[in-house]
Residue frames as qw, qx, qy, qz and C-alpha x, y, z in Angstrom:
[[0.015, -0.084, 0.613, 0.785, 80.78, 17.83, 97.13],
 [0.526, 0.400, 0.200, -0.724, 77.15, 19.12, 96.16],
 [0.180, -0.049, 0.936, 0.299, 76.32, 16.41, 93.79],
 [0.318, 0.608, 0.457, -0.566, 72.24, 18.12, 93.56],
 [0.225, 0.535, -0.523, -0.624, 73.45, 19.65, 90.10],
 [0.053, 0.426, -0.835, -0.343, 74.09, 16.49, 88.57],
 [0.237, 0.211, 0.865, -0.389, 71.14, 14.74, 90.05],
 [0.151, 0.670, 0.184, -0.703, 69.14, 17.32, 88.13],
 [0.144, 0.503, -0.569, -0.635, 70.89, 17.66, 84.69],
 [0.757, 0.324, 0.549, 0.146, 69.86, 15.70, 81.44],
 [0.278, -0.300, 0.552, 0.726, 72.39, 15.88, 79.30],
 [0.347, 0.256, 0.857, 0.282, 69.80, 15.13, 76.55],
 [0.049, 0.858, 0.446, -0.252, 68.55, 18.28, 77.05],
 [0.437, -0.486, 0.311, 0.690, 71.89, 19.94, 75.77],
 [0.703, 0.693, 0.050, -0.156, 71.21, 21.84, 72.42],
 [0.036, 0.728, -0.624, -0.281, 75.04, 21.29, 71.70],
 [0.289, -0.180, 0.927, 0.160, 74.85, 17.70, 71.66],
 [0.614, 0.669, 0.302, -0.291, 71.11, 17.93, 69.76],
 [0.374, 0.832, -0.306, -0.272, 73.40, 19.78, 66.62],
 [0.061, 0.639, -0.747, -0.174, 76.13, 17.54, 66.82],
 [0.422, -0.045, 0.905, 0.018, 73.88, 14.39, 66.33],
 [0.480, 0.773, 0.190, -0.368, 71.88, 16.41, 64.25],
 [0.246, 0.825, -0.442, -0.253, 74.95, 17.46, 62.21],
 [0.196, -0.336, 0.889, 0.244, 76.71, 13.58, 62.28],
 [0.662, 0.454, 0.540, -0.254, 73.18, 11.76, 61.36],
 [0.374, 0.854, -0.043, -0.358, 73.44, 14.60, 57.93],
 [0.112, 0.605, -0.779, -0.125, 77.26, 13.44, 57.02],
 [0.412, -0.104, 0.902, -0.075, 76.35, 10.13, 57.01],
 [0.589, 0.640, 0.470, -0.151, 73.67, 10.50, 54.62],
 [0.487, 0.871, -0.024, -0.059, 76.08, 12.31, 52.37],
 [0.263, -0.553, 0.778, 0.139, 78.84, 10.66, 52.94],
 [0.649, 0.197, 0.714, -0.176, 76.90, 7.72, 52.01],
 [0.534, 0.833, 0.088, -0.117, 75.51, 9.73, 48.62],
 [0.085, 0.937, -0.293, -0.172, 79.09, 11.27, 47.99],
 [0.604, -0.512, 0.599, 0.118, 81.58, 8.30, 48.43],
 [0.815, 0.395, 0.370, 0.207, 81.90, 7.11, 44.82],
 [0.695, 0.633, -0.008, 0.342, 83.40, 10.22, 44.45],
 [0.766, -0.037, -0.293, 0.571, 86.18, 10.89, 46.96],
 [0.100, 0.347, -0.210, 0.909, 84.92, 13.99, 48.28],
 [0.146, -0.491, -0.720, 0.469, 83.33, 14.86, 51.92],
 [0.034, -0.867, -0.496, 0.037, 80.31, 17.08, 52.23],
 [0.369, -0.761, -0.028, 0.533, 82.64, 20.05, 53.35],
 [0.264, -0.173, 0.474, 0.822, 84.90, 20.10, 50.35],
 [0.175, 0.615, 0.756, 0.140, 81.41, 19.96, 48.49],
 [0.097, -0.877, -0.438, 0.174, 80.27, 22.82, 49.87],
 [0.249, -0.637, 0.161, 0.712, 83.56, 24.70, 49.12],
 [0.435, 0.036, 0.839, 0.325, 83.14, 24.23, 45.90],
 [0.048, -0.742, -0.648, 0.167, 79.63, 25.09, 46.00],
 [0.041, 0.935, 0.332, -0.121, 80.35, 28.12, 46.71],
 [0.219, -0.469, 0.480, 0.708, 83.54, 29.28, 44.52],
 [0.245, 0.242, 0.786, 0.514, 81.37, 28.03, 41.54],
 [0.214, 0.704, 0.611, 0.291, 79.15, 30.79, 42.11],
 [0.218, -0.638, 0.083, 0.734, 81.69, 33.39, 42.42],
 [0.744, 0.642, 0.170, 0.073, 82.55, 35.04, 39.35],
 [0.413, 0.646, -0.518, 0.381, 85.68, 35.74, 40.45],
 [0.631, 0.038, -0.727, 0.270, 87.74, 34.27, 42.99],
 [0.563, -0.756, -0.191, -0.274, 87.56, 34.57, 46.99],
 [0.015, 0.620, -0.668, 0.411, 90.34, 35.10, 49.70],
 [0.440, -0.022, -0.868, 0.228, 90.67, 32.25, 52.12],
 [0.058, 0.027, -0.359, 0.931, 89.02, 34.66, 54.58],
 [0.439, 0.066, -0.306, -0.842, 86.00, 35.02, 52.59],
 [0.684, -0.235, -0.549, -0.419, 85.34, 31.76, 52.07],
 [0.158, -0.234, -0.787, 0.548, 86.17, 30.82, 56.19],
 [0.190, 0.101, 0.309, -0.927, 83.44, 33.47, 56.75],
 [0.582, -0.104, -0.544, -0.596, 80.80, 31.79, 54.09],
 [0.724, -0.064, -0.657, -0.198, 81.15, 28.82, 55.12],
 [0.419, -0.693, 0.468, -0.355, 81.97, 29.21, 58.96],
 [0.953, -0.052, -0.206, 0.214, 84.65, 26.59, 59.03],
 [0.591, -0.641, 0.384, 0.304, 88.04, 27.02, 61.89],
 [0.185, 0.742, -0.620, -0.176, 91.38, 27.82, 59.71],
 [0.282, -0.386, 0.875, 0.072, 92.60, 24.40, 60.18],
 [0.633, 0.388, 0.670, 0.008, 89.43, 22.71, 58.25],
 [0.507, 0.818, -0.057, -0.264, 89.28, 25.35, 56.00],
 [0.211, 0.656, -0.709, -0.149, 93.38, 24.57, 54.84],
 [0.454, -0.099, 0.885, 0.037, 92.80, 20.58, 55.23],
 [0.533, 0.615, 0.504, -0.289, 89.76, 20.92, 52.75],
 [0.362, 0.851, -0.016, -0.381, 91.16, 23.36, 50.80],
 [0.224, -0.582, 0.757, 0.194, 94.59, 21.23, 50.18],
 [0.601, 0.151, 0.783, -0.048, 92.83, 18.70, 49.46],
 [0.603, 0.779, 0.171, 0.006, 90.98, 20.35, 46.35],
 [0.217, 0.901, -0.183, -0.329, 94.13, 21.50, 45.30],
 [0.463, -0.406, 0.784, -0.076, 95.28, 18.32, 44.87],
 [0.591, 0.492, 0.638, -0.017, 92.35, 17.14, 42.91],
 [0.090, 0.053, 0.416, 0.903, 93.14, 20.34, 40.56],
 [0.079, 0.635, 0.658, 0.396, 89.81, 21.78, 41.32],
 [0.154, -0.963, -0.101, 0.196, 90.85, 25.05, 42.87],
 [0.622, 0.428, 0.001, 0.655, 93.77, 27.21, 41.59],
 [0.341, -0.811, -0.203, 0.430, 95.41, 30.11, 43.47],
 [0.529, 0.452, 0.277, 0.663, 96.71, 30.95, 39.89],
 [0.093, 0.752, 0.349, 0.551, 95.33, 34.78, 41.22],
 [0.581, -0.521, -0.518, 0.351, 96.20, 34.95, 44.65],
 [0.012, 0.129, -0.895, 0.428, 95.57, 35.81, 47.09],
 [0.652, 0.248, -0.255, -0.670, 92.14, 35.10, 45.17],
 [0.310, 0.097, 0.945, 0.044, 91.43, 30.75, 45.41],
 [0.501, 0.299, -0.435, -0.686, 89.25, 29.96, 41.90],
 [0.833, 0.133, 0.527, -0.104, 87.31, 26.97, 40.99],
 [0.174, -0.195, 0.824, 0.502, 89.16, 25.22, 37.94],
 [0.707, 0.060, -0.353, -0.610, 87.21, 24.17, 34.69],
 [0.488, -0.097, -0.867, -0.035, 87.87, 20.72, 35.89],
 [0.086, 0.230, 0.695, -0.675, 86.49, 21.70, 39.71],
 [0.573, 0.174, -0.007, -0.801, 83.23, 23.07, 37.54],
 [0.537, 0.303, -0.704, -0.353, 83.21, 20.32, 35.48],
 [0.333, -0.070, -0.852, 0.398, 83.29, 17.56, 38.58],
 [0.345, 0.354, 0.509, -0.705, 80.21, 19.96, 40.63],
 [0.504, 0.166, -0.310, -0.789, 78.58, 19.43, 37.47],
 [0.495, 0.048, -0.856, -0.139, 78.84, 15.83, 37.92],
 [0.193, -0.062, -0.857, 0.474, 78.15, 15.34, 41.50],
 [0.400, -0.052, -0.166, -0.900, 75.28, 17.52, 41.26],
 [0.772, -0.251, -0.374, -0.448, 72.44, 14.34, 41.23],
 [0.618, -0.174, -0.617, 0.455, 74.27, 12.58, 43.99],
 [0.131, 0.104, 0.408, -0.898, 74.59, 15.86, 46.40],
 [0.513, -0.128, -0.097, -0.843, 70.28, 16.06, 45.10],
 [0.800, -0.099, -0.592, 0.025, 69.94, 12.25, 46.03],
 [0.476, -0.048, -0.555, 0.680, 71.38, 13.18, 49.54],
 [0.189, 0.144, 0.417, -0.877, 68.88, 15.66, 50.00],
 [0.595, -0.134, -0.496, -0.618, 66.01, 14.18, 48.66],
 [0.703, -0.187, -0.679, 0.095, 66.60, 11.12, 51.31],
 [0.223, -0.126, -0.361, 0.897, 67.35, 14.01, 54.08],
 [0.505, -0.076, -0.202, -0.836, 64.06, 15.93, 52.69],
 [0.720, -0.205, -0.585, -0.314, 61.95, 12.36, 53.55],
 [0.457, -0.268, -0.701, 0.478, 63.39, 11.95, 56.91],
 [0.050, -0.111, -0.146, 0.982, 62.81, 16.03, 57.81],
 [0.119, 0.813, 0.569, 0.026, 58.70, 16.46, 55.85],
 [0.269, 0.638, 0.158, 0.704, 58.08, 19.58, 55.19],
 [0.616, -0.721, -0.276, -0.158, 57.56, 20.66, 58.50],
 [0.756, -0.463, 0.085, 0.454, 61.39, 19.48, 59.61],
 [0.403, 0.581, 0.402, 0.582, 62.44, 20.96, 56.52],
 [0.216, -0.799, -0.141, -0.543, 60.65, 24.89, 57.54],
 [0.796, -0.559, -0.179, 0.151, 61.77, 23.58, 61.23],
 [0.746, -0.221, 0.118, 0.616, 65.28, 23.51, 60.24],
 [0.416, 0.451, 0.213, 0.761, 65.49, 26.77, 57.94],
 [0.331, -0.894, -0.027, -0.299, 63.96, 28.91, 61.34],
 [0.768, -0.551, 0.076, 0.319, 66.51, 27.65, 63.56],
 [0.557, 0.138, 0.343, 0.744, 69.38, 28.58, 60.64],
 [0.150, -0.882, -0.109, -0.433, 67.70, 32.07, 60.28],
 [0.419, -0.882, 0.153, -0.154, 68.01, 33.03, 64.32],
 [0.889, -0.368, 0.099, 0.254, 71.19, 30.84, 64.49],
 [0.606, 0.183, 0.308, 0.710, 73.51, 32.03, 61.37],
 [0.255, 0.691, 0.179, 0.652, 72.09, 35.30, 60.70],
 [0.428, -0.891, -0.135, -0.071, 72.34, 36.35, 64.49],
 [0.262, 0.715, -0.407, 0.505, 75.64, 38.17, 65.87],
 [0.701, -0.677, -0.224, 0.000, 77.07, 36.70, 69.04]]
């Protein structure tokens, strides 16, 4: 067994595992921000972005926004229906509720308190750093 490879490698060099300590570091800081009110970063974000629909989105849709795997997207999404801040009242349309508007209004300074303290670790530099890498990463086809 050739064992040269291995001798060689540095894991540390791995941009997968870069992103994914990149990407737990982030949830921890908004987890941190978010916990008072029983919702994770993810549902956040679904949220997010049904509150600036003006009409509703297919389940499809929002897997594509947000690139999240069928199974987070329907654990996330269960959740909020639960809380009564999404409705499929239109389906096969999913709405934000007035109360789901009503609740991103609130969380609002917390989610800006979670990136303010994310903005101080990053400068402006990590910041610009991180919005090239999102550019060639999200807007490329693979």
């Amino acid at each position: 067994m050739e064992l040269s490879l291995l001798e060689n490698f540095d894991p540390l060099t791995c941009i997968s595992g870069k992103m994914s300590r990149l990407t737990r570091r982030t949830a921890g800081i908004f987890r941190k921000h978010l916990k008072p009110y029983g919702i994770t970063s993810s549902q956040l974000s679904l949220l997010f972005i049904l509150s600036k629909q003006t009409k509703g989105l297919t389940q499809t849709q929002i897997s594509d926004i947000a690139i999240l795997e069928k199974s987070s997207l329907n654990r996330n999404l269960q959740r909020l229906f639960e809380m009564k801040y999404l409705s499929r009242s239109e389906f096969p349309l999913i709405t934000i509720t007035s109360k789901g508007k009503v609740f991103v209004n609130e969380i609002i300074p917390a989610w800006e308190n979670a990136m303010s303290e994310i903005r101080r670790l990053l400068g402006n530099d990590g910041e610009e750093a991180l919005n090239k890498v999102y550019s060639k990463l999200i807007n490329k086809k693979t």
